[in-house]
N, C-alpha and C positions, 0 to 999 in steps of 0.2 A: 755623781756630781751633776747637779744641775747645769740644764747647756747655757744660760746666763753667765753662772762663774766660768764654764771652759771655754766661751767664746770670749772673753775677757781677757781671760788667764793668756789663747792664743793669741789676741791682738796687742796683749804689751809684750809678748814673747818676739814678735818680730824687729829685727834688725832695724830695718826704717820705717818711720811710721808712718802708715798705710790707711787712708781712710776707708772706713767702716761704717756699722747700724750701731747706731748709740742705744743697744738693749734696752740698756738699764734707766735711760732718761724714756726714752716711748714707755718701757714701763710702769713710768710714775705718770707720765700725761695720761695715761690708760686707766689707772686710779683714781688720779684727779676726776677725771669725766665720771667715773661712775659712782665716787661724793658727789657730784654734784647733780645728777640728774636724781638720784635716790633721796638727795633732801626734798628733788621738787616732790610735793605732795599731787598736784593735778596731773602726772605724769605716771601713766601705768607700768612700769617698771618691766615692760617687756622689750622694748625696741629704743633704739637714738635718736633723740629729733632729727627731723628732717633738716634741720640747721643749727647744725649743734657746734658751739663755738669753740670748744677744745678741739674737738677733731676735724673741722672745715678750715681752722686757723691754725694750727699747731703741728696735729698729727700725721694729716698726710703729708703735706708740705715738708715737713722737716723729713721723713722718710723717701721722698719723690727726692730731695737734694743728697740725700744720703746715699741711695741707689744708685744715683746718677754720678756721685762721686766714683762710688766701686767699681762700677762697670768703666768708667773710663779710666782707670786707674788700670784695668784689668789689661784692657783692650793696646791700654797702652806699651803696656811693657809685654807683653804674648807678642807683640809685634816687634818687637825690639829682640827679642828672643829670636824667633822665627828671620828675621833677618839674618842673625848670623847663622843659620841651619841655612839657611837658600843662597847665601854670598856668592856670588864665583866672580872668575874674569881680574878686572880690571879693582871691578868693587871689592871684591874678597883681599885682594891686598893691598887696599888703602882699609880696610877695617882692621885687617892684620897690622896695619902702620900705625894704626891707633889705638892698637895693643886689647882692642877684642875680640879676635880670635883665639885666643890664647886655652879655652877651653873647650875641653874633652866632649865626648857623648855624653859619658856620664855627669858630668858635671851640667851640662845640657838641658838632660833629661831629670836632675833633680830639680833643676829652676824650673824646668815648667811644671814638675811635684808641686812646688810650691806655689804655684802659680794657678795651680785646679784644686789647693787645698782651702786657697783664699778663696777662689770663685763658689766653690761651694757649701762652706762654711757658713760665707754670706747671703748663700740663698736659701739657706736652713733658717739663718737667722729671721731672714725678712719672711718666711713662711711659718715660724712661728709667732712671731709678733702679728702677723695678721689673722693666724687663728684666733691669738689670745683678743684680739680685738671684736672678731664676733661672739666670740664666750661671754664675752663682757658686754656687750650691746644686743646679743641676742640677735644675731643680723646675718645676712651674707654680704655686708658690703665690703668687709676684706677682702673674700672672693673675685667678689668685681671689681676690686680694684687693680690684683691680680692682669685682668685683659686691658685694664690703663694702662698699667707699667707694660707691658706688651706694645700697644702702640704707641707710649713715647719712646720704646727701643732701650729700657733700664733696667729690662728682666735678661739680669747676667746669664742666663740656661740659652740665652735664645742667640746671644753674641757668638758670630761666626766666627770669631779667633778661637772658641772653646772647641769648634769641629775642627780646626786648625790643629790644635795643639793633640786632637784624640791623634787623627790621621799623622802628627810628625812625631808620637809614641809608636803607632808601630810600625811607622818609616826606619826609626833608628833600630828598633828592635827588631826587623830583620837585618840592616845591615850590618849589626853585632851577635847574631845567632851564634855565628863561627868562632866569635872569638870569646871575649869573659863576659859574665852577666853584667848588665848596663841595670839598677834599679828601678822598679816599677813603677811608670809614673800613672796609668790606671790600672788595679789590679784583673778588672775582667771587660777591657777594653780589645774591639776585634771587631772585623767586618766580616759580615754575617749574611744569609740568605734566606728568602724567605719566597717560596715558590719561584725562586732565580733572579728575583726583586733584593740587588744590595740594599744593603743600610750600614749604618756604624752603631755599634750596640755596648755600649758600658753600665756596667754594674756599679753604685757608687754609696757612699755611705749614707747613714738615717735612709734608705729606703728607696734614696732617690736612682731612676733609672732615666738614662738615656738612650734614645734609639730616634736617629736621624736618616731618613728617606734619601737615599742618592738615586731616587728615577726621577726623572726630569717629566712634571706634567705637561708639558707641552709634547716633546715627540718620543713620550712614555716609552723611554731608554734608558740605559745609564747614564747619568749626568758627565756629558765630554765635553775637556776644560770648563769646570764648574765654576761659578760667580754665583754668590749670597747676595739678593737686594736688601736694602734697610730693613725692609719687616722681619728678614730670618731666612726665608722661601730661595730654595739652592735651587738652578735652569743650566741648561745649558749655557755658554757663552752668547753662539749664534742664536738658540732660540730665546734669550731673554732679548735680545737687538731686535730679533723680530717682532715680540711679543708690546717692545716700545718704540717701533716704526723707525728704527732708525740701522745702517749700515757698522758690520762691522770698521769702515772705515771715517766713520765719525765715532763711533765707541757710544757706549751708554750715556757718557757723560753729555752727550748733545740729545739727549731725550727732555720733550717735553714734560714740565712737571705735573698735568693733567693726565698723562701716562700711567697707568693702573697695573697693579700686579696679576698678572693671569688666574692666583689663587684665592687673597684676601682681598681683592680691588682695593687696595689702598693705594692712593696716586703720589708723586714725589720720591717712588722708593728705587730710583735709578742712578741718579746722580751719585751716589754715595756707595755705588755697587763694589764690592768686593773680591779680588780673585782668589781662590781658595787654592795657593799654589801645593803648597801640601797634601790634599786630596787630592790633586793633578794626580801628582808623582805616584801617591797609594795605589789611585785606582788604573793608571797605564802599567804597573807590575803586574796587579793581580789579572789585568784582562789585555793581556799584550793582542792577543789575535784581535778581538773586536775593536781595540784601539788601535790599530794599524788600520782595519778596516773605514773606522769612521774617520781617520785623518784622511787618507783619500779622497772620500765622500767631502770633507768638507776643504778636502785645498780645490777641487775645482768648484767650488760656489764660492769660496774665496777669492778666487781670482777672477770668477764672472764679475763678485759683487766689483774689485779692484777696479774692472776694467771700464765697467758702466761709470763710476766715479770718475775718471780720466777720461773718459769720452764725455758727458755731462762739463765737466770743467774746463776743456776745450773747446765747446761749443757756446759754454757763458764768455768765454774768453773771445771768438771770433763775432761775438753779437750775433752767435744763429738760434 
């Protein structure tokens, strides 16, 4: 079966309806373009104008809104998800009151099945339709387009709620070792080593592999209390504060938008910072000793930076 009809097939398959890559319409505009350059006679039949009006008007555009649909769509409900895995206190039984907690691990772990079967489905899709597009124009600009979607943050691979959801597969699946199998929500999903360098490594279908870096380039460690900026790039907590001049006790959120990423220098990518509570939790099991170690290490620079704030803000207070 062509993957056309079986992504098709899956997307009227689902329960609600889920925005998606309209294949089969890029398909035709992909067509379209190339009747129409083939008719032109002065036009060597190797490459796509430099301004080519099906694909400058149509074709990326309509895929840039399409992408951008997915991935929020994704981001959204992974999040919704993940909520009720991390509930406790007070919040966990006003969510119980609102009658969603009601479900199992496994039932859990099969939403977010479906939930990594959408996300990557459709970035099979969108990597097919961009090859099919340099096939047909003889080009790499699908390719590059590829690092577009990258930095407007549309390339669903790259969305931290997808390291969320590897890291809260096998949070559950050890805490149901003991009892009955919980179904697999990635088959060859696991954290892994790599000269003592973790990562999170999944095996995933059509070919596609994931493997995400948890050392922290700033103080080239294990990433402790991890936070993903907008562009993707996982830091420490405290060394991404450092890295945007600002206090843990103003938060990321008071960083300057000129503020650059330590990795890609792309600026603005703080405000909208993410904590990755689920790899929290992964990575203080698997490394209980160094994570007890660096908690120490960082509750008294915590309480230095605390303290400098409160003396600072007593001092704008007394006019000294």
């Amino acid at each position: 079966m062509k993957f056309c009809k079986k992504y098709q097939e899956y997307m009227k398959g689902q329960q609600k309806q889920l925005p998606g890559v309209d294949f089969k319409r890029l398909k035709k505009i992909l067509k379209k373009c190339r009747k129409d350059f083939e008719s032109h006679q002065d036009h060597d039949g190797q490459s796509c104008p430099h301004h080519c009006p099906v694909c400058d008007g149509t074709f990326f555009p309509s895929l840039v809104k399409e992408m951008s649909a997915v991935v929020g769509c994704f981001n959204k409900r992974a999040q919704k998800l993940l909520e009720l895995h991390l509930a406790s206190g007070f919040r966990k039984y006003f969510m119980w009151f609102q009658g969603r907690l009601q479900k199992d691990h496994a039932a859990l772990i099969q939403e977010g099945k479906d939930l990594v079967t959408y996300a990557l489905i459709n970035a099979v899709a969108v990597r097919k339709i961009l090859k099919k597009y340099d096939k047909i124009h003889y080009s790499k600009q699908g390719q590059a387009f590829k690092s577009k979607a990258q930095s407007m943050h549309i390339e669903i691979l790259q969305s931290p709620w997808l390291c969320e959801l590897m890291a809260f597969h096998i949070n559950l699946r050890e805490t149901q070792v003991k009892s009955s199998k919980a179904p697999a929500l990635f088959e060859g999903c696991s954290l892994t080593f790599d000269d003592d360098k973790p990562s999170l490594s999944c095996e995933l279908f059509d070919s596609i592999k994931l493997d995400i870096d948890l050392t922290c380039s700033i103080c080239l460690d294990t990433v402790f209390d991890p936070v993903s900026l907008t562009c993707g790039h996982i830091f420490c907590y405290m060394c991404a504060c450092s890295a945007a001049s600002v206090t843990i006790v103003d938060g990321l959120k008071a960083a300057e938008p000129k503020e650059k990423c330590p990795l890609c220098r792309k600026n603005g990518v703080y405000e909208g910072a993410l904590h990755l509570e689920e790899l929290n939790i992964l990575l203080r099991r698997s490394f209980h000793e160094y994570w007890e170690q660096r908690l120490q290490t960082e509750r008294i620079e915590r309480i230095r930076q605390v303290k400098e704030h409160r003396e600072s803000q007593c001092r704008a207070f007394m006019g000294v």
